[in-house]
N, C-alpha and C positions, 0 to 999 in steps of 0.2 A: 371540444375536440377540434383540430388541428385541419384545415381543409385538405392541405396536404400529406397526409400521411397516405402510405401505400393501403389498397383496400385489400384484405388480406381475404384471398380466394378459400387458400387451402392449405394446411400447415402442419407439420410433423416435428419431433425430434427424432434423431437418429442414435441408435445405441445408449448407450453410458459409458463417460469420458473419454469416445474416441477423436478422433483427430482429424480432421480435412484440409484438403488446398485446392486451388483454381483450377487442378487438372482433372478432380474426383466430382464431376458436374459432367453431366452431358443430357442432351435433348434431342432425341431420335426415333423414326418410328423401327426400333431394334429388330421387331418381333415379323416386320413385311407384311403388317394386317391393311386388309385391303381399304380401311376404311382410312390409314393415312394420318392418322394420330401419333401426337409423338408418346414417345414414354420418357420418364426420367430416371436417368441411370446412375446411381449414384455407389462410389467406391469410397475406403477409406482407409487410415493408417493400420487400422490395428485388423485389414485382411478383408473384410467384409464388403459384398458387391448388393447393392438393391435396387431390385428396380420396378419401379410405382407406376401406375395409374389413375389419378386422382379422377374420384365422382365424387363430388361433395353432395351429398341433397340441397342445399341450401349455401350461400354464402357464408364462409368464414368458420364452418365446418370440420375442427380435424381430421386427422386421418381416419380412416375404417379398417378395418382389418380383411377388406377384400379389393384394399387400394393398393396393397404389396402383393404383386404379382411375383417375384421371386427373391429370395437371402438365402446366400451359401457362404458359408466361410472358407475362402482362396488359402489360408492361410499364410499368406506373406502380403507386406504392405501394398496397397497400391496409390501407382503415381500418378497414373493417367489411365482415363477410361476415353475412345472414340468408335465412333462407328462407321463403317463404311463398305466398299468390296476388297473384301480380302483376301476374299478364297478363290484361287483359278476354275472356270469352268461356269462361273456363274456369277451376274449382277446381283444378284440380293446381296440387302447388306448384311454384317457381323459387327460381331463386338469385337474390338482390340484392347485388352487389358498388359499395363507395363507394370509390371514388380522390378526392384531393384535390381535382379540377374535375371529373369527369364519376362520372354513377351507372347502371352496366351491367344489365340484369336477363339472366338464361341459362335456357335449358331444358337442363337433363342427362337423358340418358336410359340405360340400358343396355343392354349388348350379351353373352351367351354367350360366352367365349371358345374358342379350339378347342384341344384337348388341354391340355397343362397351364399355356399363356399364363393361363388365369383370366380371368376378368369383368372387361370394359372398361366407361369411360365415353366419351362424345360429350355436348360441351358446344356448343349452339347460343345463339346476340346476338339476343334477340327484341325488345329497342329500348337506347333510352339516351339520357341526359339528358346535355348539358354544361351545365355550372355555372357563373354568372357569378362567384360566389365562392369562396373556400376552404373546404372544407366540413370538421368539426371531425367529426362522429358521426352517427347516423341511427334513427329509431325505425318501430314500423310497426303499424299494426291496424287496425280495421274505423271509421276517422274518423265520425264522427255517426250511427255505428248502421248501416253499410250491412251488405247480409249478401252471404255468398259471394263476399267479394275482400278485398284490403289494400291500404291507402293507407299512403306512406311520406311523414316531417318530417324534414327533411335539417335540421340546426344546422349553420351556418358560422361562423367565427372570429371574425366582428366582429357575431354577437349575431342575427343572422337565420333565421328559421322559415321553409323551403321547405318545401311542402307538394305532392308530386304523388298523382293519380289516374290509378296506373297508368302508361297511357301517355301522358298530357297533366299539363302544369302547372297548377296550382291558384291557388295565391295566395301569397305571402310577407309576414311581419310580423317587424318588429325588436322583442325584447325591451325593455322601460324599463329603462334604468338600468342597463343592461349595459356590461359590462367585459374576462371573461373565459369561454369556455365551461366548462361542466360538465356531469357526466351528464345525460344526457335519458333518459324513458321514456313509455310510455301507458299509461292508465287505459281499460280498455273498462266500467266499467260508472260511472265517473263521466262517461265521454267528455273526458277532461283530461291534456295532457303537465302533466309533475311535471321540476322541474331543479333546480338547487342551483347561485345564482349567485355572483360573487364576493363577495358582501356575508357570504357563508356563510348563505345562507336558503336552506329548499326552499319553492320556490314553483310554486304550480299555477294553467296558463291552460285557462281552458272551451274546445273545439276551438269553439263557436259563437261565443264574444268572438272567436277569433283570424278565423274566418270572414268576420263581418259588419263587421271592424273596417276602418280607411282602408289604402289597399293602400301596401305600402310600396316606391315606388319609389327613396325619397332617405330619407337617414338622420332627417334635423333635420326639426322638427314643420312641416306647412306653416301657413300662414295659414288655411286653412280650420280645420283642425285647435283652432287656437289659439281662433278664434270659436266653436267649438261646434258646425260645419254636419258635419263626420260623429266618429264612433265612433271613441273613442280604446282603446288595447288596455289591458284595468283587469286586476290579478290579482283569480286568485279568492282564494286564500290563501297566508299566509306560513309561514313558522318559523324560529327562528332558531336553528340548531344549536348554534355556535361554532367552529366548524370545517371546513376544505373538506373537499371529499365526493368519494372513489373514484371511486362505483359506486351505481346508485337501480335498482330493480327493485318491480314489484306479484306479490303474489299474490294470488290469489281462492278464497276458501274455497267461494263457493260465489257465485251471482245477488244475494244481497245484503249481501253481506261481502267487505271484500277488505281488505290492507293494506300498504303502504308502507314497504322499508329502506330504508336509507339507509346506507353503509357510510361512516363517517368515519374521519378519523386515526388516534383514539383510541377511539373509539366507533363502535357501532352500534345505529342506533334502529328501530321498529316506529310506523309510525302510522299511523292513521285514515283514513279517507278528505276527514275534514274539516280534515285536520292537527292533528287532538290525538294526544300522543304516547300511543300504548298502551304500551309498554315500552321500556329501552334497556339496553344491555350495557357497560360499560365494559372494555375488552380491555386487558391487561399486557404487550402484543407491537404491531410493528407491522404491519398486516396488509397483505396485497398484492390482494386478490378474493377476491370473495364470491357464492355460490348461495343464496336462496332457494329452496324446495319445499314442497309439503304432506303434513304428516305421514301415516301411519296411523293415530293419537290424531286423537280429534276437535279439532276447535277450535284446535290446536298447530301450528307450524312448526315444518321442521326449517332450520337455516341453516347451509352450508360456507362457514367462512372458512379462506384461505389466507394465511398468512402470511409476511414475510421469516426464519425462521428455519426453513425447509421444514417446517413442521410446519398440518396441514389437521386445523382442528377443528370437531367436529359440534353444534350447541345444539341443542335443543329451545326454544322462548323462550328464556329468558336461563339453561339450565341445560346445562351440558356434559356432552353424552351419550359423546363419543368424540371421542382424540385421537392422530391418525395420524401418523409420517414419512416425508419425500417424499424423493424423491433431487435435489429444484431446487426453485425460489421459483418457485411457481405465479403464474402473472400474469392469467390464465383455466381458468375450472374448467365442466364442462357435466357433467349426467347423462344416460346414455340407454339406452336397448336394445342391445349388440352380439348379436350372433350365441347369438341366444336368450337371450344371458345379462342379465337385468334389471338395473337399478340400477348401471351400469359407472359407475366414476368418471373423467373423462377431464380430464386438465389439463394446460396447456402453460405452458413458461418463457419468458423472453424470450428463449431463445438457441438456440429449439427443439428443445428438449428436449421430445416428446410420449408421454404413456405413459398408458394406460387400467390402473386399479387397483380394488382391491374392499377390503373392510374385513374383517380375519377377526385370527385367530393363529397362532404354529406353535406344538405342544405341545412341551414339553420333554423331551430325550430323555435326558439327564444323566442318571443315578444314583450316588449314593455310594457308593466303597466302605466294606467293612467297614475298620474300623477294628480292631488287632490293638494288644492291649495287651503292651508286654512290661516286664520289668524292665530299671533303665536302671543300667549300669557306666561311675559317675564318676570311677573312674583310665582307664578305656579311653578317657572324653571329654577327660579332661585330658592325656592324652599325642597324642591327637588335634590339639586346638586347639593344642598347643605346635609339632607339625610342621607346620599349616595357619602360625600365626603367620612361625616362620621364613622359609615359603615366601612371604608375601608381602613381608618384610621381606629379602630375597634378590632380590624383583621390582622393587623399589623402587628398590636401590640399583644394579642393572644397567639399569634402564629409563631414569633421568635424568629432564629438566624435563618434558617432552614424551611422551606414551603413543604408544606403537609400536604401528603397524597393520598389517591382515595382507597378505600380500603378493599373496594375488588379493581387493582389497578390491569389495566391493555396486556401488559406482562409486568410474569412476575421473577424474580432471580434468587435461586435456595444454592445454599452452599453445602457442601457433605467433604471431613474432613476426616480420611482415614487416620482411626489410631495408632496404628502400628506402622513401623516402616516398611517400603517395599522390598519383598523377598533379595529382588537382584535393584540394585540403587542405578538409576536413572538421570545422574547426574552426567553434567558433559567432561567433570573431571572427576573423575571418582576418588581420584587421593591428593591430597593436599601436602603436602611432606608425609610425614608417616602415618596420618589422620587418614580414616576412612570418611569419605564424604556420604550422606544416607539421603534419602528421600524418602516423600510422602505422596502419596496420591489425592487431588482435590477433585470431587465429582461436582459439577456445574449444573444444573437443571435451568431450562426456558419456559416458562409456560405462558401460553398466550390464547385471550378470546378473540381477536383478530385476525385476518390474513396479512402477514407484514412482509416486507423485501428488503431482502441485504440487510442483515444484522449485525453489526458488528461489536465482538465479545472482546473485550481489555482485562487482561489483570494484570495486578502489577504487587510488587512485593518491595518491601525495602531491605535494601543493601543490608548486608552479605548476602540476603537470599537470593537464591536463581529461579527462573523458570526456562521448562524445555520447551513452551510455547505458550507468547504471552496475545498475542492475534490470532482471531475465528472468525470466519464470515458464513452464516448462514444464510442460504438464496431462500426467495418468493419468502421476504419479511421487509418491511419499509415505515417507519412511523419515526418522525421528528423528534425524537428524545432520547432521554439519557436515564437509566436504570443503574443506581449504585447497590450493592451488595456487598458490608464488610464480614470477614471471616476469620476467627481462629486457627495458627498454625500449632500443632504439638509444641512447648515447650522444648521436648529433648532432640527436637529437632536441630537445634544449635546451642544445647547445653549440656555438658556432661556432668556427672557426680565425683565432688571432688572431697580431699583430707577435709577436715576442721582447723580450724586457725585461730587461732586465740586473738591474733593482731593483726589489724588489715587501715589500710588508709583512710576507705571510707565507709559508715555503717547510719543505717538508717532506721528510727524506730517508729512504729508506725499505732498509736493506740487505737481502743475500738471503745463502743458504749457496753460493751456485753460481756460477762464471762470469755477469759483465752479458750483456746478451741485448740487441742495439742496437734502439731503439725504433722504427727506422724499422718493426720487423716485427710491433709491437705499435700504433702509433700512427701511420702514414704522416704523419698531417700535424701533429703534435705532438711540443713538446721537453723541456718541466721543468713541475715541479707548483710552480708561486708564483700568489700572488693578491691583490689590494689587500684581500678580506673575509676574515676567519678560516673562516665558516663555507662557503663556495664549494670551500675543499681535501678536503671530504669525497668528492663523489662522483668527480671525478677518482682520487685515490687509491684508494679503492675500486675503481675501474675498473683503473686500473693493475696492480694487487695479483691482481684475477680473471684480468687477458689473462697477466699473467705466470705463474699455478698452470694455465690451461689451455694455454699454449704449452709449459710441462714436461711435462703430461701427455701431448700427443700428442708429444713426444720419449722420451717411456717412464719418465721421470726420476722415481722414488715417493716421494724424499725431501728433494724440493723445500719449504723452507719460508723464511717473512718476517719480518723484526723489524724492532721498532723500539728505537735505543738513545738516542734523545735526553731531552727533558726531558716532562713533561705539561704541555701549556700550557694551565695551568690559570686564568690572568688572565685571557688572553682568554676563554675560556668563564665568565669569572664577568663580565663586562663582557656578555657579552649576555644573564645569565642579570637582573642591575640591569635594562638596560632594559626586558627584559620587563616584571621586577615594578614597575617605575616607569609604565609602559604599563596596567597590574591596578590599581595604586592612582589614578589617573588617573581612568581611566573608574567606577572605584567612587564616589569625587569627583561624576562629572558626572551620574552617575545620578541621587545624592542630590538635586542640586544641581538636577535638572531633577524630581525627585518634591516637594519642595518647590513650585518655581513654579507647577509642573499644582492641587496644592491651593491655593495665592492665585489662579492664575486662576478654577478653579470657583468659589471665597466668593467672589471678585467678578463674578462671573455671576449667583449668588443676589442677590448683593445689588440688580442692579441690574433682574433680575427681578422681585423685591419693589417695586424702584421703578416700574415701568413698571406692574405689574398693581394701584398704589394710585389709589384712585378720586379721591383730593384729590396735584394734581401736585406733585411736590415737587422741587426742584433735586439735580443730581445729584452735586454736590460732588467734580468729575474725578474720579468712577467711569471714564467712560467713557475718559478719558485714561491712568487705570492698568489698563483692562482692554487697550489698545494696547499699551505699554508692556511687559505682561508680555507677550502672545502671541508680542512680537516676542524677547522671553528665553528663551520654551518655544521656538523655532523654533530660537532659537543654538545653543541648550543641543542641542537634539536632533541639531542638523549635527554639534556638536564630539561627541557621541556616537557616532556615524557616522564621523567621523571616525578618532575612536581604536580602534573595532574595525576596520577595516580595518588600521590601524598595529598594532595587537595579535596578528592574524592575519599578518601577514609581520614580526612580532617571535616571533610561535610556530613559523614556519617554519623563520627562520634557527637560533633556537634550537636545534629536533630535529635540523637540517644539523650544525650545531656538537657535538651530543650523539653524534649517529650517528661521527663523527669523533674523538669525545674514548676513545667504547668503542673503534672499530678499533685507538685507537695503542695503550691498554691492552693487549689483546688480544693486540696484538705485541709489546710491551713486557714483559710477563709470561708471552707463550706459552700463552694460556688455552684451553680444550677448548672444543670446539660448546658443550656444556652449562652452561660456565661463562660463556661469552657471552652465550647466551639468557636466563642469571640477571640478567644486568648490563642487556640490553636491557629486560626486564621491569620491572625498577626504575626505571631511567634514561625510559623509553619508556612510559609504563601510560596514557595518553591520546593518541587521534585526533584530539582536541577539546577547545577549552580553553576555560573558560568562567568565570565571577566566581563560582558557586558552589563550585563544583571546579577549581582551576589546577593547572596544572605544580609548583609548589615545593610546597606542601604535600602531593601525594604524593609527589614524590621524594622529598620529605626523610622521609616513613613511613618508606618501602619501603627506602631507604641505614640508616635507622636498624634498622631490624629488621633487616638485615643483620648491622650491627654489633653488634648485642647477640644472634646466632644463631653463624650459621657462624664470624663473624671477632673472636668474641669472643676473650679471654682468662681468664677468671675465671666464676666462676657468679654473683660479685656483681653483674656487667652483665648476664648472664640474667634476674636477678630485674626487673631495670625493667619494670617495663608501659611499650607504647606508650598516648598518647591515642587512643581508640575515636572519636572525633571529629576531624576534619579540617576546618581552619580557617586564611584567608588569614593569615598570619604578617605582624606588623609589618617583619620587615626579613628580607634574605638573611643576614644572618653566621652565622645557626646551620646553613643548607644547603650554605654556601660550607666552614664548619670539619666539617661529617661528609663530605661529597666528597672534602676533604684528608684527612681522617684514613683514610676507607677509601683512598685511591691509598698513602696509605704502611703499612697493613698487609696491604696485597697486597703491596706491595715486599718485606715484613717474612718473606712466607712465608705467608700469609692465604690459604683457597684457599674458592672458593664452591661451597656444595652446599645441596640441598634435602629429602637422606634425611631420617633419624629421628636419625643418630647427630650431625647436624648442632650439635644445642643442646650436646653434652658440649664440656668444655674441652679446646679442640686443646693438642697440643705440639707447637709450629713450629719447624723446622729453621730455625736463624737465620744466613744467609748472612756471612762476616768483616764485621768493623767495625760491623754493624749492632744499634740501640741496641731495646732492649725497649720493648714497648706499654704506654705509662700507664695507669694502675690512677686517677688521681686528677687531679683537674679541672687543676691546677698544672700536672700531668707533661702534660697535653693540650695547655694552652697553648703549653709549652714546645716540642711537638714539631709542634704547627701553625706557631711562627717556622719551624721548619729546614722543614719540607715545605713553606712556599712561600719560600723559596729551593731548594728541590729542584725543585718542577715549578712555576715562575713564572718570569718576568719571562726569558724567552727570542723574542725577536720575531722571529730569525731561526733555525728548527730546523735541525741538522745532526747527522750521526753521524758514528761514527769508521771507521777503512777495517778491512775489507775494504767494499767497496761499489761497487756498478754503476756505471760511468759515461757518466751519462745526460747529454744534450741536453737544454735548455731544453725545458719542456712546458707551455704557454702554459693557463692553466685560464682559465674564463669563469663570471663572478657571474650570479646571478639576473640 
């Protein structure tokens, strides 16, 4: 634990998700109890006024339920809570509550409560002002010197000084030159509000200029005004910080010293009363609220800033005396007396989070042990490390691509996939041209034996699909990992039933080991997998392949399995693998081509700024005509840019369709293990997103190549090659199109993929009849990239040989 962290007294939350700011904090003894205790009064956005008396039993203690001496709902927000004399006729103090149009003052008083209910409060309405305007903040003190009462300056939003006494209205003045409000404060012994407008100036009005000046019923100067027949409102002084301003507070050392902060962005200053800067601090954080107070050093403040990195630090002038951690980003901080205890720190979040803290440390209780030296036996460590090595190198090769988890994991993540679509569809475009767009409902379950914090939930779907909301954060959850959960979406979620077709471009046949299984009992309203797009046969197939392994499984049937004996159709996936990278070289193209124009249009903006700002006029020589000219080239440029990422983006879609499709037939074609799949998806798949820095073909073509010079090598002289450490758009496809081919036929060959240790040694493959050996030399590659696309090319219509299902036409549907 942290020496510095704040020692947390006493602590509460307030409400459920309401809202606070710097002015809904106050520390006062409200209630006039003789014992001189403050209480904590706290107000909020959404109406609600509270106010506490914390007795912890014990340190660090939450709240009780007889530490809330009073909660009323005001019903309207509040801005600012303060205390002081506000009612004529008498010093005790009240409450003054400001809502956006009206400003309430209250008498609380208290009451005994009986057995262990605890000490109640009773809140009395001793008047109240409605507001002609919106009222922004509020300040209060003894206006022009009067003694024994407090007059309140209401600032409203468009720049107006309300002024009451008490229980009657005063006067109002518009600020000059105003724009936007900022903190307000009082000066009692200059008799001067202090504010900081948006010009970023603090500026001070004498309470007698604002007094004697013309009253301000209408904004705009009148006529008399304008002549000179009354008192215009003059400031007394300015300054010009550079910066808007949090928070302005005076303190007073004494009847003839006082001084001025100013909490800025970046900064915080001390001044004068005449506005010369006594000091300023430059802060390395950004801060959130700030306390001034007076030291116990003479002549010194001490100052609590709160900053957004929960950390409240203490200055002395500009030297940091103490630097505390909070458990939330202070937005108001007060000091005051609790329950005898002096000096409490009390600060509220905006999310009410309230908790009164003190400044100390906790000693450390740690101690070392001794430390026991003994002599070390380096054969007993080297037969050690030999049996640890094995054992990881035994872990390795039983574990596969993927680390195995345990089997009552921290948390767990179930997925629930409504079957039907939702009654009213929940999509953000509901029709597509004349298409109805539908949706599904996914229910997500967490379950955890753990207390964790901030969890955060991702799903993610691939394109076309949408989600209405792919980020969740759940509070008080925290543990360093990653929980994957995959999930089935309906089928007809993005497939509709369509005619039958005798003739289709591309069809796929898929054999099993078992008696056909009639589709009506897998597919009711489907007959054959054909499709006019190569890549549209993916998820259908897919689909088929699943409903067939789980209709064997619930017939008991364990050695149910799929192949495929036809060809790779490996054209077509090179035909969409062209247009992509013709789609990548394209927009590489128009970037340039539009980074260019954007520099000729700026030089000709200079220039023609140079023209305009010459003091002898000079002709412009169709500047003006080539600065048209281009803007309308940067506008092209940027459409056709626009253009081709969206063509790019469902050129990376079809692509992955097609990819995903090209691994399945592998898979069955070769009979590959889960982990052998997951290698190939890996390589084939290593991006969600595809972008002009990093594309598609430059890592496949890494990650196939390092294949081939690992697992499915043949020689240690292809081990040797380095890959390039650098990844870099490639001028053409032929080199990813001939390492594709070359690994689909050293799979054929007997090639098998793994990711152990003994991966890099040179296999000896068991070479199936008639099959020719793997080249050693760029010739013998050539030569057996002709025969490998004639082995898995130029097949437009897939078939296998019998035994095989015999299916009914099964109408598939494209994007």
């Amino acid at each position: 634990m942290s020496l510095f962290k704040a020692r947390d007294w006493w602590s509460t939350i307030l409400g459920d998700k309401e809202e606070f700011d710097q002015g809904c904090l106050c520390l006062a003894n409200v209630d006039n109890s003789g014992n001189g205790q403050d209480k904590i009064i706290v107000g909020s956005f959404m109406g609600y006024l509270r106010i506490f008396s914390p007795h912890p039993a014990k340190t660090g203690d939450g709240a009780q339920a007889e530490d809330l001496l009073l909660e009323v709902d005001l019903r309207d927000p509040v801005l600012q809570v303060e205390v002081g004399k506000f009612v004529s006729g008498t010093e005790m103090l009240h409450l003054a509550v400001l809502h956006s149009r009206k400003l309430c003052v209250y008498s609380v008083s208290g009451t005994l409560g009986n057995v262990e209910h605890g000490n109640q409060c009773q809140m009395k309405l001793m008047y109240e002002h409605n507001l002609q305007r919106t009222a922004c903040n509020m300040t209060y003190g003894s206006f022009g010197g009067v003694k024994g009462r407090d007059l309140i300056c209401i600032q409203s939003m468009d720049g107006m000084l309300m002024v009451f006494e008490q229980e009657s209205y005063a006067f109002g003045r518009f600020l000059p030159g105003f724009l936007l409000p900022g903190p307000l404060a009082y000066s009692s012994r200059t008799d001067s509000f202090l504010t900081v407008s948006s010009c970023q100036q603090v500026e001070s009005y004498k309470y007698q200029v604002l007094a004697f000046a013309t009253d301000a019923d209408k904004r705009q100067e009148t006529e008399q005004q304008k002549l000179g027949s009354g008192k215009r409102l003059v400031v007394d002084w300015t300054l010009n910080i550079g910066e808007q301003a949090l928070d302005i507070c005076i303190v007073s050392f004494n009847q003839s010293a006082s001084s001025v902060f100013v909490l800025g962005e970046r900064n915080f200053f001390c001044l004068k009363d005449n506005g010369q800067i006594r000091f300023m601090k430059k802060l390395d954080w950004s801060p959130s609220c700030f306390l001034p107070y007076c030291s116990v050093s003479e002549g010194t403040i001490n100052t609590l800033i709160g900053n957004h990195n929960n950390m409240l630090h203490i200055y002395q002038d500009v030297t940091l005396k103490w630097a505390t951690q909070l458990p939330h980003i202070p937005v108001a901080v007060r000091v005051g007396c609790l329950h005898d205890l002096k000096g409490v720190i009390v600060t509220l979040s905006d999310d009410g989070h309230l908790q009164c803290s003190y400044l100390g440390t906790d000693p450390s209780l740690f101690q070392a042990p001794n430390v026991q030296s003994r002599e070390l036996n380096y054969d007993e460590l080297d037969v050690e490390m030999k049996e640890l090595q094995k054992i990881i190198k035994d872990v390795n090769k039983s574990q596969g691509v993927w680390p195995m988890t345990e089997r009552e994991d921290d948390l767990n993540v179930s997925v629930v996939v409504s079957p039907n679509f939702d009654s009213v569809s929940q999509a953000t475009d509901v029709e597509v041209g004349t298409d109805l767009v539908p949706s599904v409902t996914v229910k997500v379950t967490l379950q955890n034996r753990v207390i964790l914090q901030k969890a955060k939930l991702s799903v993610y779907v691939q394109p076309p699909l949408e989600l209405t909301c792919d980020q969740f954060t759940f509070e008080f959850m925290s543990i360093p990992r990653v929980i994957q959960c995959k999930f089935r979406l309906p089928l007809k979620l993005i497939c509709l039933p369509g005619q039958p077709s005798k003739t289709a471009s591309h069809k796929i046949t898929i054999d099993t080991n078992k008696s056909p299984v009639s589709l009506l009992s897998l597919f009711p309203e489907r007959y054959r997998i054909q499709s006019e797009q190569f890549e549209d046969l993916w998820l259908i197939t897919n689909e088929l392949i699943l409903r067939l392994q789980e209709y064997f499984e619930k017939q008991g049937v364990k050695d149910f399995a799929c192949s495929f004996s036809g060809s790779i159709p490996l054209q077509e996936y090179f035909e969409l693998i062209d247009h992509h990278f013709e789609l990548r070289i394209n927009g590489e193209k128009l970037e340039e081509l539009l980074s260019e124009r954007a520099v000729q249009f700026r030089a000709i903006q200079r220039r023609l700024l140079a023209r305009f700002k010459d003091k002898t006029p000079a002709p412009l020589q169709h500047l003006d005509t080539l600065l048209d000219g281009t803007y309308k080239q940067v506008i092209a440029l940027a459409d056709a840019v626009e253009e081709n990422q969206g063509n790019l983006f469902q050129s990376f879609t079809r692509l992955k369709s097609a990819t995903h499709l090209v691994i399945l037939l592998i898979a069955l074609w070769q009979k590959l293990s889960a982990d052998q799949v997951a290698i190939l998806e890996a390589a084939f798949l290593p991006l969600q997103e595809d972008t002009q820095e990093l594309g598609w073909e430059e890592t496949v073509d890494a990650a196939i190549s390092h294949l081939l010079k690992t697992c499915l090598s043949k020689s240690s002289k292809e081990q040797a090659l380095n890959l390039n450490s650098q990844l870099n758009i490639p001028k053409d496809t032929s080199q990813l199109k001939k390492h594709i081919t070359l690994l689909c036929d050293r799979l054929s060959k007997g090639g098998r993929l793994c990711l152990s240790t003994d991966a890099a040694a040179p296999q000896t493959m068991v070479m199936p009849g008639g099959c020719t050996t793997i080249p050693e030399s760029d010739l013998e590659e050539r030569s057996v990239e002709q025969d490998s696309t004639e082995l898995f090319t130029n097949h437009r219509h897939l078939t296998a040989e019998t035994p095989r299902p015999e299916v009914s036409p099964l109408q598939g549907v494209s994007e």
